[in-house]
N, C-alpha and C positions, 0 to 999 in steps of 0.2 A: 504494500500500500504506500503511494508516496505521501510527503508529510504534507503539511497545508502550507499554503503557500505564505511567505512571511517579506512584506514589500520592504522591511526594514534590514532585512539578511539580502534580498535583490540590490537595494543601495548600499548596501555595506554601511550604513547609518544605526547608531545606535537607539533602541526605543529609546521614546518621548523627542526625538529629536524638535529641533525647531523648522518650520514654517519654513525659512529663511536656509538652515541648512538643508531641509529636502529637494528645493528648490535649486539650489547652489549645485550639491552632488550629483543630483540627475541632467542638470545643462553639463558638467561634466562626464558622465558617461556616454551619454546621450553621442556628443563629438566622439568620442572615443572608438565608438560601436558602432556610428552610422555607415549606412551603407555605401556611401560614394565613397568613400576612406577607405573603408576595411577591404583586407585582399581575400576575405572571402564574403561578397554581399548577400549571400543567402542565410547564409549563420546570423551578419547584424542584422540583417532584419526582425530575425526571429527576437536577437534579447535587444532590438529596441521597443519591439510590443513590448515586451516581459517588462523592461523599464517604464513605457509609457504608463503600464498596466499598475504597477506600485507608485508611481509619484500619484495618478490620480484616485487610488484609495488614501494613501496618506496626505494626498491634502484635502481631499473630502474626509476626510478623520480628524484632522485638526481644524477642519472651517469648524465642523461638527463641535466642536470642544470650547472656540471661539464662541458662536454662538448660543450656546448652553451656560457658557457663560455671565451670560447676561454681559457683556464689552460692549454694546448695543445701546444697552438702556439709561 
């Protein structure tokens, strides 16, 4: 069974990270892995979803936390 998926282990970010650094590390991998660069475009595509796929649960996690916060009101 593989394990579930963990966007924080994908960025190499430590939980609770900030906003600011999820943001940061992922425009960094993001160049890293992108397809026009890498000498094999079929592989980065794959882990630029896989990236895409964790920066946009973790920052809908932290909007999530932001707003629960009552920072708003």
């Amino acid at each position: 069974m593989r394990d579930a998926f963990d966007p924080y282990e994908v960025l190499g970010l430590p939980h609770g990270a900030s906003r600011k650094q999820i943001k940061k590390r992922y425009r960094q991998l993001l160049r890293r892995h992108h397809p026009d660069v890498s000498e094999d475009p079929a592989r980065a595509h794959e882990i630029a979803a896989e990236l895409g796929r964790a920066y946009r649960m973790l920052m809908e996690e932290t909007w999530q936390e932001v707003v629960e916060g009552d920072e708003f009101s």
